[in-house]
C-alpha positions in Angstrom: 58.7 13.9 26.2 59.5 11.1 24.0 57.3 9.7 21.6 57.3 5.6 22.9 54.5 4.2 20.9 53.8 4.2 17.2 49.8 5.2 18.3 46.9 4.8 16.0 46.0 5.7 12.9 42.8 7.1 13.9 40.9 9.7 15.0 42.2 12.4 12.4 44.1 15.1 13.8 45.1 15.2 17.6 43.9 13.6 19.8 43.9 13.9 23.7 43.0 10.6 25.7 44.0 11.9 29.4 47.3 10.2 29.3 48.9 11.8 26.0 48.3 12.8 22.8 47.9 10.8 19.7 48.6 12.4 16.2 47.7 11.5 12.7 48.6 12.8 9.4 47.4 11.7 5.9 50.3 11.9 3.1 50.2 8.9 0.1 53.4 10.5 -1.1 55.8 11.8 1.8 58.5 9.9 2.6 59.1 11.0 6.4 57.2 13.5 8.7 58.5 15.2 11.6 56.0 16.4 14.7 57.1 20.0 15.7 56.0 20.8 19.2 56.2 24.4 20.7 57.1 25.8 24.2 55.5 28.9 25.6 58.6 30.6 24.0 58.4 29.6 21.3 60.9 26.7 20.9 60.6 23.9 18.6 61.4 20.3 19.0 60.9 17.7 16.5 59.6 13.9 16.4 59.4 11.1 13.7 55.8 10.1 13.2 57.2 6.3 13.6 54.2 4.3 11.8 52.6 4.4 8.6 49.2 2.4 8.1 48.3 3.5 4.7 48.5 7.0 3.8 48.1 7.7 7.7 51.4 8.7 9.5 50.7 8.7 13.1 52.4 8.4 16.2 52.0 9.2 20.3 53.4 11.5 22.3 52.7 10.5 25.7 52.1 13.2 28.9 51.1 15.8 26.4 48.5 17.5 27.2 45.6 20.3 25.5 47.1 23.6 25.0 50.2 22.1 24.0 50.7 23.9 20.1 52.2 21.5 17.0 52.6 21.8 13.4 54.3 19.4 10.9 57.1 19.2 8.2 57.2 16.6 5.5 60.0 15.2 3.6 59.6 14.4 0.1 60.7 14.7 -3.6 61.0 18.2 -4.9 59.4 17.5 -8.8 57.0 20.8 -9.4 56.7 19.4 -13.1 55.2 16.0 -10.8 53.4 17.9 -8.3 55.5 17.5 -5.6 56.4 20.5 -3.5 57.5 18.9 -0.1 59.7 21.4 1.2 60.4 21.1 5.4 61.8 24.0 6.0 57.9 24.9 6.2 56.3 24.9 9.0 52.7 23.1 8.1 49.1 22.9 9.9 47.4 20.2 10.6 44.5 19.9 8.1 41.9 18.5 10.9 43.4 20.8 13.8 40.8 22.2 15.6 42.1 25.2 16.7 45.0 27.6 14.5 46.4 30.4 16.3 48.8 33.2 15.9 51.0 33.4 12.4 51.6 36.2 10.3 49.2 35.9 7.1 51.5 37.2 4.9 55.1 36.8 4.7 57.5 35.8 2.5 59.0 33.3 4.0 55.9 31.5 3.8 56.0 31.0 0.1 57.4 26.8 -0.5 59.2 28.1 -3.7 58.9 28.1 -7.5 61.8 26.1 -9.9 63.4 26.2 -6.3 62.5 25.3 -2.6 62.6 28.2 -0.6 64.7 27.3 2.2 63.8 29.9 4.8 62.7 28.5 7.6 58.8 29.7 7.9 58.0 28.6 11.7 59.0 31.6 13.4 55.9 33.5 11.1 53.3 30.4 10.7 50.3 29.8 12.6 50.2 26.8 15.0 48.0 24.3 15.7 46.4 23.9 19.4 45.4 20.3 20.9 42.1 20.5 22.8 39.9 18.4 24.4 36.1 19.2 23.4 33.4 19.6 26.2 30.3 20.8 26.1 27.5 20.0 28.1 24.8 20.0 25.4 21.7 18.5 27.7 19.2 16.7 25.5 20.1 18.9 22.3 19.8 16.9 19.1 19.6 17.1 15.4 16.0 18.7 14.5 15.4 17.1 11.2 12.7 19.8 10.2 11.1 18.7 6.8 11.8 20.2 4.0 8.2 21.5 3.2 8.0 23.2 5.9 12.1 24.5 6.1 12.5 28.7 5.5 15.9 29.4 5.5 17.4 32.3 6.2 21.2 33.0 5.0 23.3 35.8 7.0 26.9 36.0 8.0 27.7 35.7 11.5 29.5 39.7 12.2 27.3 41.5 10.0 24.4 40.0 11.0 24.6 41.8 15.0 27.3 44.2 14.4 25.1 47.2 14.9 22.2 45.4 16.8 21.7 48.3 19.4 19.3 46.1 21.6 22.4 43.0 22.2 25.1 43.7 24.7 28.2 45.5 22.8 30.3 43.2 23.7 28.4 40.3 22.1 27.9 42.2 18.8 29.0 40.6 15.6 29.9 36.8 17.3 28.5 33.6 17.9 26.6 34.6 21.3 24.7 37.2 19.6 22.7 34.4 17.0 21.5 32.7 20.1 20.8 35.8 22.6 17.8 36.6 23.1 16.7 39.6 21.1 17.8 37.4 18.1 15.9 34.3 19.2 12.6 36.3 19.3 13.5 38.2 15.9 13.8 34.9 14.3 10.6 33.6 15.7 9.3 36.7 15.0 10.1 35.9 11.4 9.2 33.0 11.3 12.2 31.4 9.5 13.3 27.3 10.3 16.9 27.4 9.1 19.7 29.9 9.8 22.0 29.1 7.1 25.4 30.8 8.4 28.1 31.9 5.9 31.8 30.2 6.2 32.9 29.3 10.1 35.7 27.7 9.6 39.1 29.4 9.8 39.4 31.5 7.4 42.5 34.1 6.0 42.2 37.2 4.0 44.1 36.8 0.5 47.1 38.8 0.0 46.2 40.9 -2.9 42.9 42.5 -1.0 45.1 43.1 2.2 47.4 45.3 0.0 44.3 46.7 -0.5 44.0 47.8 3.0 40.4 45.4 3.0 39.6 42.0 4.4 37.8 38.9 3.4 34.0 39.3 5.3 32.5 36.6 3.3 35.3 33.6 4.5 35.1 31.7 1.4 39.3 31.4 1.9 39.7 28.3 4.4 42.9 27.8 6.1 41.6 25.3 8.8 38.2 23.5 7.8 37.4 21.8 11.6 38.5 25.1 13.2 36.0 27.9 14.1 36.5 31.0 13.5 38.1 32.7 16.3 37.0 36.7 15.0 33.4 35.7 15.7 34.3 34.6 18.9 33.6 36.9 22.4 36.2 35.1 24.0 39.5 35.5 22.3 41.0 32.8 24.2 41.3 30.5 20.6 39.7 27.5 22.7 36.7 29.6 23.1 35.1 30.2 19.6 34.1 26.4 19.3 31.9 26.7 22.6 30.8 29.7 21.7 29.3 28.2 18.3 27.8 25.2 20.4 25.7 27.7 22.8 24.2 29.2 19.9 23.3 26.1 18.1 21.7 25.1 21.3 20.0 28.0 21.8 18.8 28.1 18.1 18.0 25.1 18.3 15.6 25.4 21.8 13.5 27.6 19.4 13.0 24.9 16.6 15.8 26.9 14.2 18.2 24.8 12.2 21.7 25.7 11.8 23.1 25.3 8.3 26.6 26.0 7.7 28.3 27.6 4.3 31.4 25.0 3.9 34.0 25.0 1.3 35.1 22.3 0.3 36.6 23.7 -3.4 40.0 25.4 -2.7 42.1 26.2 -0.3 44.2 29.5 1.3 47.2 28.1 -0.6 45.5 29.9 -3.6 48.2 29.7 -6.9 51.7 29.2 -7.6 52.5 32.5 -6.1 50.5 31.6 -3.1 52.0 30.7 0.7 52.7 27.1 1.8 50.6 26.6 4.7 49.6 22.9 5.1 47.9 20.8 2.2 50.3 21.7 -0.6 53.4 20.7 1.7 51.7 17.9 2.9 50.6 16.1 -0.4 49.9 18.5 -3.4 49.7 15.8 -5.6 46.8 14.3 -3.6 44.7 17.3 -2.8 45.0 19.1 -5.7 43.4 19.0 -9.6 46.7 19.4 -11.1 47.5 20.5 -15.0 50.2 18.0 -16.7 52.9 20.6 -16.2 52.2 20.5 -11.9 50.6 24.0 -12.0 46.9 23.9 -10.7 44.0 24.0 -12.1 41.9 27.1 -11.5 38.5 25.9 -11.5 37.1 27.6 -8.8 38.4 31.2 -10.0 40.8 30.8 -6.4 43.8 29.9 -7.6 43.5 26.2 -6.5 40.8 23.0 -7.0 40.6 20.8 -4.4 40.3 16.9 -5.8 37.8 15.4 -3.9 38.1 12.0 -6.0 41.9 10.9 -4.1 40.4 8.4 -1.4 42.7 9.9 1.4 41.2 13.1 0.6 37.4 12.0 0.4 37.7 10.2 3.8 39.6 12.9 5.1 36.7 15.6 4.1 33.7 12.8 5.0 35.3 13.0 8.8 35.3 17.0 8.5 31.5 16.9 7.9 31.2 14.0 10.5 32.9 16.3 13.0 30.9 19.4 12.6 27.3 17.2 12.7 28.7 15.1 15.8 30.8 18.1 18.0 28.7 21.4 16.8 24.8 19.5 16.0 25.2 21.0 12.7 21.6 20.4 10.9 23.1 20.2 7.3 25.8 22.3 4.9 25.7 24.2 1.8 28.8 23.4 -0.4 30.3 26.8 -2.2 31.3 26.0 -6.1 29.5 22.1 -5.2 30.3 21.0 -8.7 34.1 20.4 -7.9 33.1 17.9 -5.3 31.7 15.7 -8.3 34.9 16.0 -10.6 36.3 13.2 -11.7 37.4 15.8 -13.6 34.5 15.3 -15.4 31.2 15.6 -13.1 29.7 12.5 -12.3 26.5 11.7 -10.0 28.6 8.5 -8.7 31.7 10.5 -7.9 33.5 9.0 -4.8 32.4 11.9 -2.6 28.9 11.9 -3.6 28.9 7.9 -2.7 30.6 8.3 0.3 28.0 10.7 1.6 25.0 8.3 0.0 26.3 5.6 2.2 26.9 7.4 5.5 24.4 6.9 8.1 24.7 10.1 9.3 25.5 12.9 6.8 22.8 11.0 4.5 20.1 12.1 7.0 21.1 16.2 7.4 20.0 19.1 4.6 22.6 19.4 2.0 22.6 22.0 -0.1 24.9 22.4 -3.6 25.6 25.6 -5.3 25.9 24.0 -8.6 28.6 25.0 -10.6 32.1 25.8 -10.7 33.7 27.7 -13.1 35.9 25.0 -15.0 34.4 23.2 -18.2 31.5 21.2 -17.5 31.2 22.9 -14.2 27.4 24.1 -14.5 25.8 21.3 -13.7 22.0 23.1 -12.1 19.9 20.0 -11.9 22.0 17.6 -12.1 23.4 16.3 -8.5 22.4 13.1 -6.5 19.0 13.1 -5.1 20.2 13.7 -1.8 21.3 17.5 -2.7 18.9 20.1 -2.9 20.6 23.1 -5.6 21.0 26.6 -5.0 18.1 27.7 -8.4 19.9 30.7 -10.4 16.4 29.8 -13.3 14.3 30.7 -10.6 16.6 34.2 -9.3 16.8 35.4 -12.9 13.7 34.1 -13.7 11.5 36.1 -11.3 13.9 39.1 -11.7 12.9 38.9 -15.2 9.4 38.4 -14.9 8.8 41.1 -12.7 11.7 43.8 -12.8 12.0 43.0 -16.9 8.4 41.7 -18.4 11.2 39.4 -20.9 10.0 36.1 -19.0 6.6 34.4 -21.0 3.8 33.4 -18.3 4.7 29.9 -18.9 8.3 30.2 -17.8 7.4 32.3 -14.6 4.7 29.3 -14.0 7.6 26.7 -14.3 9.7 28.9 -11.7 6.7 29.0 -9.4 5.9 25.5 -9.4 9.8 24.2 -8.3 11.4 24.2 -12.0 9.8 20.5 -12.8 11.6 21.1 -16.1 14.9 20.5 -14.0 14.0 18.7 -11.1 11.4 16.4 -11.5 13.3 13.1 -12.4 13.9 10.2 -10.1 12.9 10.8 -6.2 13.6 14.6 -5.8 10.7 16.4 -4.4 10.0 20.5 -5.1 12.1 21.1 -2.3 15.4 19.9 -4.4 15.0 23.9 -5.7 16.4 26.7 -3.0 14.2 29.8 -4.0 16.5 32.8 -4.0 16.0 35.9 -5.3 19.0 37.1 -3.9 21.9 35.9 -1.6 25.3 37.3 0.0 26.6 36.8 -3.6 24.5 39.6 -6.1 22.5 43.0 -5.2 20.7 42.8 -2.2 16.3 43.0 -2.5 16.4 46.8 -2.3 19.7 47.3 -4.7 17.5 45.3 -7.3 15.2 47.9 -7.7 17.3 51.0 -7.5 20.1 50.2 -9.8 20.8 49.4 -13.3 24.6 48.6 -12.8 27.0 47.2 -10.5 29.2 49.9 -8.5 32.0 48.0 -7.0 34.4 50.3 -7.3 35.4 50.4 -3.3 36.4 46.7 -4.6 39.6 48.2 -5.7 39.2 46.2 -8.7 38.0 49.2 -11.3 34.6 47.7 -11.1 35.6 44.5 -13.5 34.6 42.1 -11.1 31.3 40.7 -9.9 28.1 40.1 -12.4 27.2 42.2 -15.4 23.7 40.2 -15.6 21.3 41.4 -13.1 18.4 41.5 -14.8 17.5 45.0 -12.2 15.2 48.0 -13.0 15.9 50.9 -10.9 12.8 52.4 -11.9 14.1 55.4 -13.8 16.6 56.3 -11.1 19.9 55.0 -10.5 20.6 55.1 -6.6 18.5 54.9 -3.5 17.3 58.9 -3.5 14.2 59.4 -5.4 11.2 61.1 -6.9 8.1 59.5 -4.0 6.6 58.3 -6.7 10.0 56.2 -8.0 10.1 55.0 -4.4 6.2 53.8 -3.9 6.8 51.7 -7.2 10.4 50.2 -5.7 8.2 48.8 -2.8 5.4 47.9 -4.6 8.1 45.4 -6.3 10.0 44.2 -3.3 6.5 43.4 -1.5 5.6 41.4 -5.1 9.1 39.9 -5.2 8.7 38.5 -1.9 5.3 37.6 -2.0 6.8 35.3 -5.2 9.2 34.2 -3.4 7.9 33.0 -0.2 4.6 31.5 -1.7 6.1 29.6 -4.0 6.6 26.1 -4.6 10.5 24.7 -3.3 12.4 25.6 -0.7 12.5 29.8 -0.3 15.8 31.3 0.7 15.6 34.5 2.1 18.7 36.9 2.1 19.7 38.8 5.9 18.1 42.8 5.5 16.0 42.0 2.6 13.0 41.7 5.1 14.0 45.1 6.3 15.1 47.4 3.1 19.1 46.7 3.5 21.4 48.1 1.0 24.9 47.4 -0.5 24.5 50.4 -2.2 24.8 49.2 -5.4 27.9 46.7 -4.3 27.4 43.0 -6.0 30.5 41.6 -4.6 31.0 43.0 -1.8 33.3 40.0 -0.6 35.9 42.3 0.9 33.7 45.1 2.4 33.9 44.2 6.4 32.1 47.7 7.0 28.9 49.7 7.0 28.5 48.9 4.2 27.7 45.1 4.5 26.5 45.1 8.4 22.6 45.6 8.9 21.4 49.2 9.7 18.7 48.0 12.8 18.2 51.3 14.2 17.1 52.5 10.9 15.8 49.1 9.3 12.0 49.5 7.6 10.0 47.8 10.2 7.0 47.7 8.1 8.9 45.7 5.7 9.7 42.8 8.1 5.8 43.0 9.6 5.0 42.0 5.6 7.7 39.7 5.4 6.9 37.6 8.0 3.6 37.2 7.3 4.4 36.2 4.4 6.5 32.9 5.9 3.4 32.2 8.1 1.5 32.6 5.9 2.9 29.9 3.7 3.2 27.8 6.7 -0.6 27.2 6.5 -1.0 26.4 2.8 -0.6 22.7 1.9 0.3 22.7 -1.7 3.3 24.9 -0.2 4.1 22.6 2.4 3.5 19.0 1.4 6.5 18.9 -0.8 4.7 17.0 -3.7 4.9 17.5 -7.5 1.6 19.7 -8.4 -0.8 17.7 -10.7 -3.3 18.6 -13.1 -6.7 18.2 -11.3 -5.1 17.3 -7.5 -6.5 20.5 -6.2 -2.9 21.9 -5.4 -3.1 24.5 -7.9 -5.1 26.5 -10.7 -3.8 28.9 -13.0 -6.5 31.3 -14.4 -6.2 34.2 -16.6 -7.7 37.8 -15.8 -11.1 36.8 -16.8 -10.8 33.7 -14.1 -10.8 31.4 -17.0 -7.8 28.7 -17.6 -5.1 30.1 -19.8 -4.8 29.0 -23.6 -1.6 28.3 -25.5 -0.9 31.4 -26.6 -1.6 32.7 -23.6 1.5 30.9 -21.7 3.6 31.6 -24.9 2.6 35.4 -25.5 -0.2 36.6 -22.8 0.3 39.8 -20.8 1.6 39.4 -17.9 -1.1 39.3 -15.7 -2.2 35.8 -14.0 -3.8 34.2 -11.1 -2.6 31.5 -9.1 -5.1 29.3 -6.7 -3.6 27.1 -4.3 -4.6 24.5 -1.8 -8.7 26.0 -3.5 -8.8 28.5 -0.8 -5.7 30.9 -1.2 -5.2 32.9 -4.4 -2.4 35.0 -5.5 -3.3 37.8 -8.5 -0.6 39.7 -10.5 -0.3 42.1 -12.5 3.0 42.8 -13.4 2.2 45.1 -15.8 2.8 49.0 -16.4 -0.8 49.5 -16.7 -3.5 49.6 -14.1 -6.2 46.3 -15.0 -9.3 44.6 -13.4 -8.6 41.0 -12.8 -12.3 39.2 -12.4 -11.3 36.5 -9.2 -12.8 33.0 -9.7 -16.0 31.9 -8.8 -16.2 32.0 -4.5 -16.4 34.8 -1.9 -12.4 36.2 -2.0 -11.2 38.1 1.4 -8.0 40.5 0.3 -5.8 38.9 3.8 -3.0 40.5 5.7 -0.6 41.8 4.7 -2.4 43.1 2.2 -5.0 44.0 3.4 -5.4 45.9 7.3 -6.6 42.9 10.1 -9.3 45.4 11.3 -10.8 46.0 7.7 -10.4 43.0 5.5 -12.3 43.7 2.0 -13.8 41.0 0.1 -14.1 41.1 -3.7 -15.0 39.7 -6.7 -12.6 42.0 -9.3 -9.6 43.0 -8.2 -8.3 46.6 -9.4 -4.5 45.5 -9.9 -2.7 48.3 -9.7 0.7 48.4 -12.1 3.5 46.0 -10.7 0.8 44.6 -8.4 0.2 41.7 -6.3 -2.4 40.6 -3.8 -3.7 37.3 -1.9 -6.6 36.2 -1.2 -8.2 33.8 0.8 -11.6 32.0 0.0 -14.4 32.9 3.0 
């Protein structure tokens, strides 16, 4: 094979067109870069990419076919004080492969050097990139566009999700295959969620210091490959499989009106620090794709070891055709971006950075759900509120603040209102609707529903990190106990409040966000990082899951599904019939009653649906407001609804009603 043509300088990656292979690669500041192609033994043989058009070195390899497996190295200055760190005696991925196998994670001879190149040659231990040729046969399948008033999402990771599902085939357990089988399908209708919002897919590598540990990364938030699927979650474990495999289940999913969301990050990389191995981007151009201190070393923004810069053209197109390629190849219905705030450094934030525009202007990813988590952990990095209208924002005011409201009785009537009613006080500017604010109470990242109510404290110590890391604030009440074992009477209160938690979560006004096993009593056992637990203790119990608990919950989602001031995705007014907020007596609330009031209040919405709570330690009759009130399930039995003009609000109480 000889490469005879200088090819084109698009599509990114490889690309197979039935006669031969065309390959790009983006590097603003390499002087050369050499194609490395590999036998079935293993044997290397290197090209020149012969043209440059731009920052795009590309070139074509002709009779190549998919299968055939390729990596790069790139010739350029040594200056670590500049930020340069080409080095080609490493062996380099493709950022846009779409398929990385084999490798050794962790070797030394994958490190690119200090002061000093490291000169070992790293392609005997690096993973290699795989051309393929995508086909799948998805029908009529499209994009479903659900609205966001009516959009429920649901966030779970792929393995623990099915892992011990005893009613899906073994062998599909913990993969792709099992979101769309069957038994999942009707669990999710079941539900009644309209998003599945799927923690990291792409390629992902555990970091070095937790595999000395003898763990692994379960969460993925450590991307080696961003257009490549995970192979682990994959039945298959032929590496062309996974992809596939993700397609049936979006199409599957997506056959029973259920979004797919994907976790992407878009932050940092698997090159971590300094100390960290040179696997692609920081050999290719570490100038261009990294924030970088005046000295060359990184900046740590993202609490990774590295900071993606997302404001280098090359790079922005680069990530704009990632996104592209997961919408167009997989029917991805939208992402949520982990640590969002780097993607709007400039360093500083800005709502015009070039990412942010490019998306604005792209006719396709402008039209999909996008979802920030809005902050980093550099200067300037919390930035809640605060991104282009075209983001809705992962809402830490409403977690803490309904943690605090009910679980704490520290949060004033008014502030739980302004949770409720889709934090106006940072949302409402411009266009952004209610929906802009993702209602979470929990997520993958914190205590799960249950560990919120039975611990005080963090116990992370199978973290192997002495328990330092994860969050010290959250704002829990176990209740008098701490653990899951109780006094009866510690555990009727603990459900009392994860019935009232989700009741405030789901009926409120945004876009709720419901965490995998909180709908069915999982627990992390007190683990609030449990990043690197691929075990027990982070896979869902079904066999011993609290059925009862998911017959409440999803009630709860259709229930919501029939109110319109929940559903119409409109600011709430003063007099527009969307909502009332009444005191005990059924009278409006005064000033010093939002500032200083017990915390007991009723909330009509839509006229005809009422939610009373008493979140109280004390047992108190709450008068309902003038009408004929019907207690309705789930809280009250479908063969014996009561109707009632006082309610007797039990302490840590909360019931609906609806008007006769």
């Amino acid at each position: 094979m000889t490469l005879l043509s200088a090819g084109n300088s698009t599509p990114y990656g490889s690309f197979y067109d039935g006669k031969g292979v065309n390959f790009t690669l983006f590097s603003a500041n390499a002087h050369k870069v050499e194609l490395c192609v590999f036998d079935e033994h293993g044997h290397e043989q290197r090209y020149d990419l012969p043209m440059r058009t731009g920052d795009i070195w590309h070139g074509y390899l002709p009779n190549a076919k998919p299968g055939l497996k390729y990596g790069y190295r790139v010739h350029g200055p040594w200056e670590p004080q500049n930020g340069h760190r080409f080095n080609p005696a490493k062996l380099l991925l493709d950022p846009c492969a779409r398929v990385v196998v084999g490798g050794v994670e962790h070797h030394p001879h994958l490190h690119g050097g200090y002061d000093e190149p490291n000169l070992e040659d790293s392609a005997p231990h690096m993973a290699k990139c795989v051309v393929v040729q995508d086909k799948f046969d998805w029908e009529d399948d499209e994009l479903l566009h659900t609205p966001w008033g009516d959009t429920v999402i649901y966030e779970a990771n792929v393995r623990g999700l099915t892992l011990l599902h005893p009613e899906i085939p073994e062998e599909l357990r913990g993969t792709y295959a099992a979101l769309g089988h069957p038994v999942m399908i009707n669990y999710f209708k079941r539900l009644g969620i309209t998003a599945l919002e799927l923690m990291p897919v792409a390629h992902f590598v555990t970091e070095p210091r937790i595999a000395h540990l003898g763990l692994s990364n379960y969460w993925g938030y450590n991307p080696r490959s961003l257009y490549a699927a995970e192979g682990y979650y994959a039945v298959n474990k032929d590496p062309l499989a996974a992809a596939n495999e993700l397609r049936g289940a979006v199409k599957a999913l997506h056959e029973a009106g259920i979004e797919v969301i994907l976790d992407i990050v878009l932050n940092h990389s698997a090159e971590l620090d300094r100390d960290g191995p040179t696997l692609s981007l920081s050999g290719i151009d570490n100038r261009s794709y990294y924030w970088l201190m005046e000295n060359g070393d990184y900046q740590n923004w993202t609490g990774c070891g590295n900071t993606l810069n997302l404001s280098t053209p090359g790079v922005v197109a680069q990530m704009m055709d990632c996104l592209r390629y997961w919408v167009d190849s997989c029917h991805i219905d939208g992402f949520r971006f982990d640590l969002a705030s780097v993607m709007g450094r400039t360093p500083e934030f800005r709502q015009d950075a070039p990412f942010f525009e490019a998306i604005k202007n792209d006719p396709v990813l402008s039209q999909i759900k996008l979802i920030a988590e809005p902050w980093d952990i550099g200067a300037g990095g919390y930035q809640v509120g605060n991104f282009p209208p075209l983001f809705a924002e992962w809402n830490d005011h409403f977690r803490d603040g309904i943690r605090r409201f009910w679980l704490r009785q520290d949060l004033s009537l008014g502030g739980f209102a302004c949770r409720f009613a889709g934090s106006s006080d940072v949302y409402r500017r411009g266009d952004r609707k209610p929906s802009t604010s993702i209602n979470l109470i929990t997520a993958h990242d914190g205590f799960t529903l249950r560990d919120c109510v039975s611990f005080n404290q963090k116990h992370n110590e199978a973290n192997g990190e002495d328990n330092r890391d994860g969050t010290n604030n959250n704002y829990s009440n176990n209740y008098g106990f701490e653990g899951l074992e109780a006094s009866l009477f510690i555990k009727e209160r603990r459900r009392d409040s994860v019935h009232a938690l989700l009741t405030l979560l789901l009926l409120s006004q945004g876009t709720p966000m419901l965490l995998a096993g909180d709908e069915h009593g999982h627990s992390q056992h007190g683990n609030n990082n449990a990043y690197c637990q691929d075990n027990q203790l982070t896979w869902l119990d079904w066999e011993h899951c609290n059925d009862g608990l998911t017959t409440f919950t999803a009630a709860l989602i259709h229930l919501r599904k029939t109110i319109p001031a929940l559903t119409q995705n409109v600011w709430w007014e003063e007099g527009d019939g969307n909502v009332r907020w009444w005191n005990k007596e059924a009278q409006p609330l005064s000033t010093d009653e939002w500032e200083n009031g017990i915390h007991r209040l009723q909330i009509q919405l839509s006229e005809r649906w009422l939610i009373t709570i008493n979140a109280t330690e004390e047992v108190a009759d709450i008068v309902l407001p003038e009408g004929e009130w019907r207690a309705i399930p789930p809280f009250a039995g479908e063969d014996n609804p009561v109707v009632l003009a006082v309610w007797h609000g039990p302490a840590h109480g909360v019931c609906v009603f609806q008007k006769s």
